[in-house]
N, C-alpha and C positions, 0 to 999 in steps of 0.2 A: 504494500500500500504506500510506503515511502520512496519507493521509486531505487531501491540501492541494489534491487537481486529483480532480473527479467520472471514474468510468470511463465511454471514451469511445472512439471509431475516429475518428481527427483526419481523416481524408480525404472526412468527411462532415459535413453542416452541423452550428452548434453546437457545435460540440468547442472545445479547448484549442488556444491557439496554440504553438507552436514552444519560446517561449522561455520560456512557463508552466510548461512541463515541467522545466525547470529552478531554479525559483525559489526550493524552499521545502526545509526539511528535507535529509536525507542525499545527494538529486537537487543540491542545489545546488552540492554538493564534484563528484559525479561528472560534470554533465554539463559543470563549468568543465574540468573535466581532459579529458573524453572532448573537447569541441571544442578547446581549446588545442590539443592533440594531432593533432588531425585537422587543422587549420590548418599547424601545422609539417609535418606531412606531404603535404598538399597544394600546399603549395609546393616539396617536393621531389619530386613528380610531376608538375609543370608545369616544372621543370626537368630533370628525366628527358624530358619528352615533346619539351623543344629539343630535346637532342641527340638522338633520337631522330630526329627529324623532319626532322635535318642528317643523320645517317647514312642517311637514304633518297635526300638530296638538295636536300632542300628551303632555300633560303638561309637562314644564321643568322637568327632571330628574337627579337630583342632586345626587342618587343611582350609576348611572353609572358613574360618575366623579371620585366618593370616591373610587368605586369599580376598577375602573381603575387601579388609581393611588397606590393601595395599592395591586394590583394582576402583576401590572410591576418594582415595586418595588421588590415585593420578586423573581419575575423572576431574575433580576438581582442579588439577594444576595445567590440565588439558584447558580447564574452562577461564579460569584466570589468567590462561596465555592468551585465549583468544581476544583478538582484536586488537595486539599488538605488532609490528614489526619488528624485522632483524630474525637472524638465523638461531639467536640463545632461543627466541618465544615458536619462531620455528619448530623447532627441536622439541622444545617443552612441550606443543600441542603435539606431536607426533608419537612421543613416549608416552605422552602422555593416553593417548585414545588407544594405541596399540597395547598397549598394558592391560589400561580398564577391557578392550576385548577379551585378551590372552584370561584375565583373572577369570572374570566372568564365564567366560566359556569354560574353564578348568573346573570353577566351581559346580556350574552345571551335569560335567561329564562324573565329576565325585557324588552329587546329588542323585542322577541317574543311576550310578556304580550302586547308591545304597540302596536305594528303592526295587531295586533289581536281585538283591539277597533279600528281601521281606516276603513270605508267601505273600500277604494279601494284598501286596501292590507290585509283585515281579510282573507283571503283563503293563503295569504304567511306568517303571523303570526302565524296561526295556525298549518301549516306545522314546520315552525321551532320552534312553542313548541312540537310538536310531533316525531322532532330529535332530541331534547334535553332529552325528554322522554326517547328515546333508547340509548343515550348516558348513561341517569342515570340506568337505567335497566343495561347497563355493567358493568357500576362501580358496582353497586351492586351484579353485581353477581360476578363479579372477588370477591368481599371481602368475598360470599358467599365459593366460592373455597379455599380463603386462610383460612379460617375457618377448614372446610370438608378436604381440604388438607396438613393443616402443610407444614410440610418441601417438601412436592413435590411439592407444588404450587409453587414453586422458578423456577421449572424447563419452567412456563409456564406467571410468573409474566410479564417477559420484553416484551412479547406481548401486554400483555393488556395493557400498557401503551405505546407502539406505538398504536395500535389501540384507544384508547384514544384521545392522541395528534393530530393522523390523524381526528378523528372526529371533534375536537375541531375547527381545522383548515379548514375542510370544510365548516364547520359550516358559520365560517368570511366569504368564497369566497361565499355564500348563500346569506348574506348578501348585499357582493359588487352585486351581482348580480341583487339585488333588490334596489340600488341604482341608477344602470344604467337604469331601468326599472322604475322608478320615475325622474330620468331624474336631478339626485341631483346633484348641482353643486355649488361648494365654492366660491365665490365670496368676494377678498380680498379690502376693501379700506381703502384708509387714511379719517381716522375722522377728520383729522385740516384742510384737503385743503375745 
């Protein structure tokens, strides 16, 4: 609406990257707030999804804590580079998002891994190792393309990183989904009373 990114449907070639959206004008307050937030809170769903994943059975998993904590971190320093210049803030968003993927998806694949030794969720375990599967089959082939393509695969990069993201993020709502379907429920109390 501000006139700083051409209208576009990012999931097809040509379009805007990810962090483009973010850049310029009144996008660039809301989308630091909208992912900061989603960072704080996504580590608070990877730590919901421990205990979760202990209350079925599954052995504590101290993987997904570390892995959290050090994949919403760089979200956030991905997010605070953005809409800077120079090669340091370069660098910073690039670690920064390649991280937050890498954690994320690792988290997923250990998540999967437990729910896949649970009788009564081995068939929804196995499933989301099997999305997680065709998630890594895309990244890999996007890298295959950018190989084979040089400098044209530019023209078709920013897709496969919304198509990425969107899977990523399916992925969590698979999850909640199998949350509600176990029936998982936080129960907060005071230990002194």
């Amino acid at each position: 609406m501000e006139g700083h990114i051409n209208f576009c449907i990012p999931y097809w070639a040509d379009c805007v990257s990810v962090s483009r959206t973010g850049r310029h004008g009144s996008s660039y307050f809301i989308f630091k707030g909208g992912i900061i937030t989603t960072a704080a809170l996504l580590l608070l769903m990877w730590q919901l999804t421990r205990f979760w994943l202990r209350g079925l059975g599954s052995s504590q998993n101290w993987s997904i804590l570390c892995l959290s904590l050090v994949g919403s971190t760089s979200l956030i320093v991905y997010t605070l580079a953005l809409g800077h210049t120079g090669d340091t803030f370069y660098l910073l968003r690039r670690f920064g998002v390649v991280l937050f993927m890498f954690c994320s998806f690792i988290s997923q694949l250990i998540a999967g891994n437990a729910l896949s030794k649970i009788e009564a969720f081995a068939a929804d375990g196995k499933k989301l190792l099997r999305f997680s599967a065709i998630m890594l089959a895309i990244a890999m082939f996007s890298l295959v393309l950018d190989g084979v393509l040089g400098a044209d695969y530019d023209r078709i990069e920013n897709a496969f990183e919304w198509w990425l993201i969107m899977l990523l993020l399916a992925h969590l709502f698979m999850m909640i989904q199998l949350w509600k379907k176990s029936k998982f429920m936080l129960v907060v109390t005071n230990a002194g009373s």
